[in-house]
Each structure stands twice: as structure tokens, then as C-alpha cells.
VEXTIKE-434742 format. One record per residue: residue in three letters; x negated, y negated, z of N, C-alpha, C in turn. Coordinates in steps of 0.05 Angstrom, whole numbers, plus 5000, padded with zeros to 4 digits. Layout:
// VEXTIKE-434742
ALAXYZXYZXYZ
...
//
This chain:
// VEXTIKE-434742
UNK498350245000500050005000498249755000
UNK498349544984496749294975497549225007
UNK494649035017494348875030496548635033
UNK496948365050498848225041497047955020
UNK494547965027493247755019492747824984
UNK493448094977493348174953496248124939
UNK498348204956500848144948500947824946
UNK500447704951500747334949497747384926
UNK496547454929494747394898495447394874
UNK497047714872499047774852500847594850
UNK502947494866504747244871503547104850
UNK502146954860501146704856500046774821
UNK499446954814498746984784500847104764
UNK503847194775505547154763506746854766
UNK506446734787508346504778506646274758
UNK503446354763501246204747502746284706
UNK502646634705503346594683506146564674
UNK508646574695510546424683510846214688
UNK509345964691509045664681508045714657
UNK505745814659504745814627506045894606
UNK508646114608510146224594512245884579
UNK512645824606514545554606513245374588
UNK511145324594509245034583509145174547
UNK508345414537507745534511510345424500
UNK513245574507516145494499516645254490
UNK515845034511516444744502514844664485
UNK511244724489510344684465510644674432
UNK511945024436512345114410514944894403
UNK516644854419519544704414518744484405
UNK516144344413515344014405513644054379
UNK512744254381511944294356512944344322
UNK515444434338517444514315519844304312
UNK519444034319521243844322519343574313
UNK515943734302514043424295515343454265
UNK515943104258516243154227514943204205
UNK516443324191514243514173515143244139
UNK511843304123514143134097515043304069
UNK517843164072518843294052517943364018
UNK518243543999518343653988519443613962
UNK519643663935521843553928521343743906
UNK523743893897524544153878522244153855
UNK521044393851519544333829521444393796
UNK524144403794525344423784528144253778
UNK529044173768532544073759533944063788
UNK534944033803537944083821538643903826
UNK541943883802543443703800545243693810
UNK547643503828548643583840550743433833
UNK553943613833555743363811557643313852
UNK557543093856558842953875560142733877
UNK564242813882565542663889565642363909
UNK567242153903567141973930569242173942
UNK570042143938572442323955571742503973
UNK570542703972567742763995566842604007
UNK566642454013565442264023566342304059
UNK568542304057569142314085568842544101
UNK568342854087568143054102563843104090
UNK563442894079560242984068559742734055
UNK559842584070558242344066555242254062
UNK554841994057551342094048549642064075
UNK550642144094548142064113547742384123
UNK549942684112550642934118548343024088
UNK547742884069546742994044543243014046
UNK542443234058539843304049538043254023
UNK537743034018536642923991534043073985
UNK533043234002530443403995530443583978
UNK532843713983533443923964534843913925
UNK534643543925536243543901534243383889
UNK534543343865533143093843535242943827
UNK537643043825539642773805542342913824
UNK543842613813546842723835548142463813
UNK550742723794552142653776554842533802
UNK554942293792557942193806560142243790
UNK561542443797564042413779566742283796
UNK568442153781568142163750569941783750
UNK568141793724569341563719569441703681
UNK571341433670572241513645572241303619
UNK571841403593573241143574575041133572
UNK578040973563579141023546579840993515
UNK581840983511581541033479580540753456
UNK579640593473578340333457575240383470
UNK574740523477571040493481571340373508
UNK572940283530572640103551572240253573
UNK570240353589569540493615572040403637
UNK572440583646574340563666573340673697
UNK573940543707571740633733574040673760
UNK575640843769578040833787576640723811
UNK579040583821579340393852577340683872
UNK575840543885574240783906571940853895
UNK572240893874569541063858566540973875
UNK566040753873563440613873562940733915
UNK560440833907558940833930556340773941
UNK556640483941553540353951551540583969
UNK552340583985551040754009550441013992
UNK550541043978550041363966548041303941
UNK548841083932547241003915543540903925
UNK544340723950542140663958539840843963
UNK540541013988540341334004539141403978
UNK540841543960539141713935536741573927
UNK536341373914534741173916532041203927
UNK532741133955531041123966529241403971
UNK530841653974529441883969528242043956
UNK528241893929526841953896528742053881
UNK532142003883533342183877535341983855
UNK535342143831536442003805540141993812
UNK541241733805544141773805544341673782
UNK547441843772548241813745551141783746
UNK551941633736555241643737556341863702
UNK557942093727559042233699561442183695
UNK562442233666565142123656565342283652
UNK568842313649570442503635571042673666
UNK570942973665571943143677575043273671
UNK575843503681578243653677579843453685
UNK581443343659584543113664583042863660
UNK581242773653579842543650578742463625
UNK579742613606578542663571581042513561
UNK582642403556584142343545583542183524
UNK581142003527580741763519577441833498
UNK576942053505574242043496574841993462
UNK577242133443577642223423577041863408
UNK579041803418579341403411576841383415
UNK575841323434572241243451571341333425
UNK570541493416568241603392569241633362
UNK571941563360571741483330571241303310
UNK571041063330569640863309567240723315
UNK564940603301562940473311563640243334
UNK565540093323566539923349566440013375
UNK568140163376569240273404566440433419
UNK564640633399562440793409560340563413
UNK560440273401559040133414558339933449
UNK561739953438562939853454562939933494
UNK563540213487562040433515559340463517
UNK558140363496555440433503555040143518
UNK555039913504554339663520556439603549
UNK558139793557559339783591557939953601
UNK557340103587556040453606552840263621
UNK551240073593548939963602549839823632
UNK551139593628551939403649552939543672
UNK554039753672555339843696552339983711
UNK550840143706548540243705547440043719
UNK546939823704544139693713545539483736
UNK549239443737548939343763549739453788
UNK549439723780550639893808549040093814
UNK546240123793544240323817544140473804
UNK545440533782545740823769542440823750
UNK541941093746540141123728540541223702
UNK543041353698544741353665546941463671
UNK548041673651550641783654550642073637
UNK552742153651553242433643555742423627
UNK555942623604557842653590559742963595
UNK562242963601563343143611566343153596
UNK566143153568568843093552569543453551
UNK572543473561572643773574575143713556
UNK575443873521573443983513573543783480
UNK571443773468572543793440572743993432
UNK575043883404576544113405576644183379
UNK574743903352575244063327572443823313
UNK573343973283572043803263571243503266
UNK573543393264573143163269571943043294
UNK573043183316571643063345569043223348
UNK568243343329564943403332564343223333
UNK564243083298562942893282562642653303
UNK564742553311564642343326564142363347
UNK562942563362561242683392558742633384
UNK558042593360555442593348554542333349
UNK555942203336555341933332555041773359
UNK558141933370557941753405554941853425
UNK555542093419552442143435549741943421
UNK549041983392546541793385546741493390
UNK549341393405549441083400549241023430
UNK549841223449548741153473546541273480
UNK544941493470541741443462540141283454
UNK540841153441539540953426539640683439
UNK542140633464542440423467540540433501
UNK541740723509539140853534536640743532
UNK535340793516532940943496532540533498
UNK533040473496532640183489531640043522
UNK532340083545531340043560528540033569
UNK527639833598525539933607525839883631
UNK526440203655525640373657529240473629
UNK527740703612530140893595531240943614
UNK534441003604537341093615536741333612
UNK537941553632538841783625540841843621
UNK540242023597543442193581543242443578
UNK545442533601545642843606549242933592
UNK549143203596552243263595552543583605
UNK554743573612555343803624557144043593
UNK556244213592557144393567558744623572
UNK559744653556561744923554559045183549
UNK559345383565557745533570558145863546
UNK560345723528559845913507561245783485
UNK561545973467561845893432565445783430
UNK566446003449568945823434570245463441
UNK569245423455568845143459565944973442
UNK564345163448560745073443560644963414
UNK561945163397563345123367562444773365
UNK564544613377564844353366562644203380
UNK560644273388557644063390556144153378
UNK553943993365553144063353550044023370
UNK548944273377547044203395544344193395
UNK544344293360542344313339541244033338
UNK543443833330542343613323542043363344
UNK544443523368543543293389542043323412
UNK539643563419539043633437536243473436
UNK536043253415533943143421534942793435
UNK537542753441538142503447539342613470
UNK539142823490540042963515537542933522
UNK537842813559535242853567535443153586
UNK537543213587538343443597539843603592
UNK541343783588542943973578543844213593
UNK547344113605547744353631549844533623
UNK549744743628551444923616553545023642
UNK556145003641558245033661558245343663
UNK555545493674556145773670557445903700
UNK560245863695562245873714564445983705
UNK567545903713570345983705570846203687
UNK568646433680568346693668571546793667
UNK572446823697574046933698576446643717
UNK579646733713580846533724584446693719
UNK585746393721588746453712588646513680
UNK586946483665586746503634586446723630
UNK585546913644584047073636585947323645
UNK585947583622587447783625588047983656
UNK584947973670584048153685582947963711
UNK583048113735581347963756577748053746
UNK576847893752573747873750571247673765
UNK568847693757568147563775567347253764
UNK568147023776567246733775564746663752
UNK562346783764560146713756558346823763
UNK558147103747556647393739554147323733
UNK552047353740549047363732549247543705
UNK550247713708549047923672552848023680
UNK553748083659556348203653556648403658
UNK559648493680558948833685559749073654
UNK559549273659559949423629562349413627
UNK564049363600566449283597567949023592
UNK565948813607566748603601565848413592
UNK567848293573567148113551567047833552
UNK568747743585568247443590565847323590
UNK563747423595561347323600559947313616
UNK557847183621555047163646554646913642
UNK552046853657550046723667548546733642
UNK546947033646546247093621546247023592
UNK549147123583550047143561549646863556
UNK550746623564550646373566548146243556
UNK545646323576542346193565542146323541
UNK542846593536541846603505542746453485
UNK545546453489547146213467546545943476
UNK545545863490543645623488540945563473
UNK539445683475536545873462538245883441
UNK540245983421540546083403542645823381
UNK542345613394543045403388541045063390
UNK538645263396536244963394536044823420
UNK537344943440536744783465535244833474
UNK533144593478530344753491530144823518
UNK528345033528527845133558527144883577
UNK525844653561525544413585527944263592
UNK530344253574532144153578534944333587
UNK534144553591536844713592536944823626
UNK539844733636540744663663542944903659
UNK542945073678545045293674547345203714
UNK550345313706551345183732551345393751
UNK551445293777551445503805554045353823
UNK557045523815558445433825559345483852
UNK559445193872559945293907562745273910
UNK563945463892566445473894566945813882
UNK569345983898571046193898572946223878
UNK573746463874576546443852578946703871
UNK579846713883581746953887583946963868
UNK584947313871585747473848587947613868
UNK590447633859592047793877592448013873
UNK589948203872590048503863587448563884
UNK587548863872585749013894582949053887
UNK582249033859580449073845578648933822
UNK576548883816575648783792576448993771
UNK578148853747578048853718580949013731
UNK583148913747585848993749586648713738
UNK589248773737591548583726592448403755
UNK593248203760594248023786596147863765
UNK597947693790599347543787598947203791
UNK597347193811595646923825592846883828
UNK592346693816589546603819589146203839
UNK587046273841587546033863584645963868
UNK583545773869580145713882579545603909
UNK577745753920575745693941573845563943
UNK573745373965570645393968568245493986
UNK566545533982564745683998564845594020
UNK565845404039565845424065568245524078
UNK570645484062573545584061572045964065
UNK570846014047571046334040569846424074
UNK567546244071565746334099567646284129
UNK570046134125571146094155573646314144
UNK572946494131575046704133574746944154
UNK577447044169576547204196574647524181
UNK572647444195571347694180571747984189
UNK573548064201574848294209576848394199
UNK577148224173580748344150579048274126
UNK576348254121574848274100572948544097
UNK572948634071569848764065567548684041
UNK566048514048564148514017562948654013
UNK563048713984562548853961559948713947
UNK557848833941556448733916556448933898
UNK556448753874556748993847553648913833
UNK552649143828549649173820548849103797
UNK551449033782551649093753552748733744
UNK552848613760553748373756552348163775
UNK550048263797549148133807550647903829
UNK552448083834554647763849556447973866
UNK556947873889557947923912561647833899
UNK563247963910567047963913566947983951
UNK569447873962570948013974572448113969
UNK573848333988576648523980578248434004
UNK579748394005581648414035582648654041
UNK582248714072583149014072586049214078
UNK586848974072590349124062589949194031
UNK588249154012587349133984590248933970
UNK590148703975592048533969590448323949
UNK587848253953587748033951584448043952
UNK582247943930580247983923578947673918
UNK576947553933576147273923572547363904
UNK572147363889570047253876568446993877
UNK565447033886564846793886561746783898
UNK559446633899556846563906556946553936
UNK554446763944554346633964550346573968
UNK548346523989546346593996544246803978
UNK545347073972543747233961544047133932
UNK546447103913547847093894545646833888
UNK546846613895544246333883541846423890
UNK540246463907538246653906537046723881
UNK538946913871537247083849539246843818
UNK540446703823540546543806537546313804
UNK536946313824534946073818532646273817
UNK532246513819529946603813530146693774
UNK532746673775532846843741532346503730
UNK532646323727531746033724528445983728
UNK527446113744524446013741523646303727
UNK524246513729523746703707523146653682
UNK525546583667525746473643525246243632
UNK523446023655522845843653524845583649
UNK527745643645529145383649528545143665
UNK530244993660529444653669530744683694
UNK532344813704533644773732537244833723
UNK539244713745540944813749543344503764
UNK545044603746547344303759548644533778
UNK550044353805552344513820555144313819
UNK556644553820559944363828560444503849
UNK560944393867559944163864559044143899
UNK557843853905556143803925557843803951
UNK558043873980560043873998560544104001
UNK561344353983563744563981562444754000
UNK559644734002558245004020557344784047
UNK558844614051557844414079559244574103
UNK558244654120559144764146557944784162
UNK557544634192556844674219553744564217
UNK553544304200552344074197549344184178
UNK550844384162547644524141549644614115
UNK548744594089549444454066548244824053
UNK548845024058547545324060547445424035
UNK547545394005547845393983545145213974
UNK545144983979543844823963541544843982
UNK541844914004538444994013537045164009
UNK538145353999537145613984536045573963
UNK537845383944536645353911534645153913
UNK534544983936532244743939529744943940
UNK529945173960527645293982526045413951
UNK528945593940527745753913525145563896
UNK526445333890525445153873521744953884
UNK521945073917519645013932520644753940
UNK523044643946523444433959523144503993
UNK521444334011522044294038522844074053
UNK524544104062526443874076524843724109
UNK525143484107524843444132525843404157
UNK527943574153530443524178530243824171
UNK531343944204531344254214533644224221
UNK534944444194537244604205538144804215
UNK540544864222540445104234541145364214
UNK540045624228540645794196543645844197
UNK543945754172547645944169547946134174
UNK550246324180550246564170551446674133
UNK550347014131551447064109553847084110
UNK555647244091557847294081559147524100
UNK561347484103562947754114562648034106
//
């Protein structure tokens, strides 16, 4: 049996090394709280963001480390060439913030229900001049650094021709600047829309070129399937990720300019299965999908499509959609193939419990490091 003068020795050298245990802890904690400097994508990450967000992802919630351009949508022409810019739109504070973080803003026009006007806008030199000299002025007095083109969709012959002209007359009028405007646009991610651009002849007056490789599958579509498939499963003909960059490539778009999309948004299917028949379709977004009770879910990944489903387990009801692993190996098939980077729709949708869990992944992929510590999300159900 130890002496007592040995028992208080011992004492005294456990409580010696649990201070020291204490003192290491806080260390490491101050150490992991010195600021580090940020990083900034060695690649494209565009980020298309509402004002309207604004109030649940405002810009002081937006990790600017992880992005390089942030498309504002949407403002519009109408059918005389005259930019239309709706009550709210304008966000100084977002403008500044980006700004100041090295981060390009662009005001994009058009969007789904916002094309009405493009047809008028681009059929005559007047009018295509006419948007080009508001598109300048609005630009140069609100911070913007150009604009995005998002005419959803043309639809023929004639509104090629005059997508042509309208695109080279606000290149040219870009192009005329010093510091140059940027002119991006967001694209239909296959032929039966792709048809009416001609991307042969204008992929040299794009300083970017993004392809909406998304909405694969929806209410349009015969069968439940998945959103936005990395490679197509066997059988199906909606498309990929994939399928998409080749018909880009196979239309003159070059690998420095070609932006493929990573959507932070869900699609649910009211059936039990991929490639069944449903009645309802409806969209999510990735923070919606993630605050689902994960005890009446099972995810599924399909090996063959590279993309995660849920099923619900009454088999009622199936959501498709990106999560963590899914962008992951989207931004790794992007530096694979050497693409320019990647637009998202949109910015906010993966915001939950004060970490932005989508776009920190495609930043991290891309070698962006942030200087603010978040906490890690979790995955998927």
C-alpha cells in the first residue's frame, strides 16, 4: 500500500496534468478561432441570387469565399428595348459586400415568366441598341459588372437571328468599356431548345457560357426521374449532366467558357419509384428536403446516375435532388474535364443553421478557403 506522501505526489501530478489537459483545449480553441485568409475558387462559382432572399439570406449570411460572380436575377426588357428593373430589385448592400470581396455582380434578365419582351427587345437595331445603352448605364451606376442573359426560351427562326444580333450589339457595346462589361447567359442544356442559339457563332461574344443542367426530369415529363443526373441511368432518355457538356463541346463552346448548373433545389414525384408514372410534381429546396423528419425517409443512391433520391416509407412519395456527396462529384467531374466552373440556382436554398452546405462543398472542391468557421452540416437522411 503507497505511503501517504506518495499518494499526494501522485495527487498533485494528476491535477498538474489535468491543468495541462485544460490549458492544451483552450489553446487548441484559440488557435482554431486565429483568422485564417481567405481563398478564392480556382474555378467559375456563379451564384444566381434573388432580392427576395434577402430576408431569410441576406448579404451579411453570404460567404463570399466560396463564390466569384453572383447573377442578380431578375430584371427584364420589354418589347421596345427599355430595361425594366422591378420596385425592390436593387441591393446596395449586396452589391457593395460582393465588391468588396473580389466578387463579380451581374444583373441577369429574363428568367421563367420574365421573357415576354425579349422577342420586341431583339428585333430591330433600334430597340437592340437601345438595351444595350440602359443595360451600360444601369451597370455603371449601380455596381454591376455586366449582365446575364436568361431569355427562357427562344423558340424559332426568326428569334435565333435576332438573339444574334442582340447578343453582338451588347458585346460590342460591353467590349467598348474600360474596365469591359461582362456578358454571360444561362442556356438550355440540350438541343431541343439549344436548336435556336446559335452558339457556333456567338461563343466568342459570351464571356461565359452556363448550361441549366437541371429540370431533366419534372411535371413534363412522362415518368418520375431524377432532377439532375451526373450520367443517365440505362433507359433513360431525359438526359445528364453529362449528356449536356458533350452537346456543348459539340457545338463550339469552349472548355474555358463552359459553366454547367448545380441545382440547390429538389423535385418530388408522387409514386414509389424512379422511371414510374405519378400524378404530382412539386419542388424543394435543399434545406426544406434536409428539415424532413428523417425517420419516414430512406435514401437511396443510384450508382448509375450518380445522384442520391429519397423514397418515403409508406412508398408514396419520392423527392430527387443534390445533396453534399452529389455536388461533390459534380465539381470533381468539372475539374476533370477541365470546364470553366459551374452556375447554381440558386443561392440561399441550401442555407440552414447559419452554414450555406452546398456551396461550401463546391467552393472547398474548387480549393476555395473561407475565413469564417462554420459548423459542419449534416448529410442527408
Amino acid at each position: 500500500m503507497p505511503c501517504p506522501a506518495r499518494r499526494r505526489a501522485a495527487t498533485d501530478r494528476r491535477a498538474v496534468l489535468a491543468g495541462l489537459a485544460v490549458f492544451l483545449a483552450a489553446a487548441a480553441c484559440e488557435v482554431s478561432q486565429v483568422p485564417v485568409e481567405p481563398v478564392k475558387p480556382g474555378k467559375v462559382v456563379m451564384g444566381y441570387y434573388r432580392t427576395s432572399s434577402r430576408t431569410v439570406y441576406g448579404h451579411a449570411e453570404i460567404d463570399f469565399a466560396y463564390l466569384t460572380h453572383i447573377a442578380h436575377a431578375f430584371a427584364w426588357p420589354d418589347s421596345s428595348g427599355n430595361l425594366f428593373v422591378p420596385d425592390g430589385f436593387l441591393y446596395p448592400e449586396l452589391n457593395a459586400a460582393a465588391r468588396a470581396a473580389g466578387v463579380k455582380m451581374i444583373v441577369s434578365l429574363g428568367g421563367w415568366g420574365n421573357c415576354a419582351g425579349f422577342p420586341g427587345a431583339a428585333s430591330t437595331a433600334a430597340n437592340r441598341s437601345r438595351l444595350a445603352a440602359q443595360l451600360v448605364d444601369f451597370c455603371l451606376a449601380n455596381g454591376y459588372d455586366g449582365a446575364d442573359l436568361d431569355w427562357e426560351f427562344v423558340s424559332n427562326d426568326q428569334e435565333k437571328a435576332d438573339f444574334s444580333l442582340l447578343v453582338e450589339t451588347l458585346a460590342a457595346a460591353f467590349k467598348a468599356r474600360s474596365p469591359q462589361l461582362l456578358l454571360t447567359i444561362a442556356a438550355p442544356a440540350g438541343n431541343y431548345h439549344g436548336r435556336w442559339i446559335d452558339f457556333e457563332r456567338l461563343a466568342a461574344s459570351f464571356d461565359l457560357i452556363g448550361f441549366m443542367t437541371y429540370d431533366y426530369h419534372g411535371s413534363w415529363s412522362g415518368h418520375a426521374g431524377h432532377n439532375a443526373p451526373l450520367y443517365a441511368p440505362p433507359g433513360d432518355a431525359c438526359g445528364s449532366l453529362d449528356e449536356s457538356f458533350a452537346y456543348a463541346l459539340s457545338r463550339g463552346v469552349p472548355l474555358g467558357k463552359l459553366l454547367v448548373g448545380l441545382p440547390f433545389f429538389g423535385r418530388s414525384f408522387d409514386c414509389g419509384a424512379m422511371g414510374a408514372a405519378f400524378t404530382t410534381c412539386r419542388n424543394w429546396s435543399y434545406a426544406e428536403i434536409q428539415g424532413l423528419p428523417w425517420s419516414d425517409w430512406t435514401r437511396v443512391w443510384d450508382d448509375a446516375a450518380q445522384a442520391p433520391f429519397l423514397r418515403r416509407n409508406d412508398g408514396g412519395l419520392i423527392i430527387s435532388y443534390d445533396d453534399m456527396s452529389s455536388a461533390g462529384l459534380k465539381a470533381q467531374y468539372v475539374k476533370d474535364k477541365a470546364g470553366a466552373g459551374v452556375i447554381i440556382w440558386e443561392l440561399g436554398d441550401d442555407y440552414r443553421s447559419g452554414s450555406a452546405e452546398l456551396l461550401e462543398v463546391v467552393g472547398r472542391s474548387f480549393g476555395a478557403r473561407s475565413a469564417i468557421s462554420r459548423r459542419p452540416g449534416r448529410s442527408s437522411p
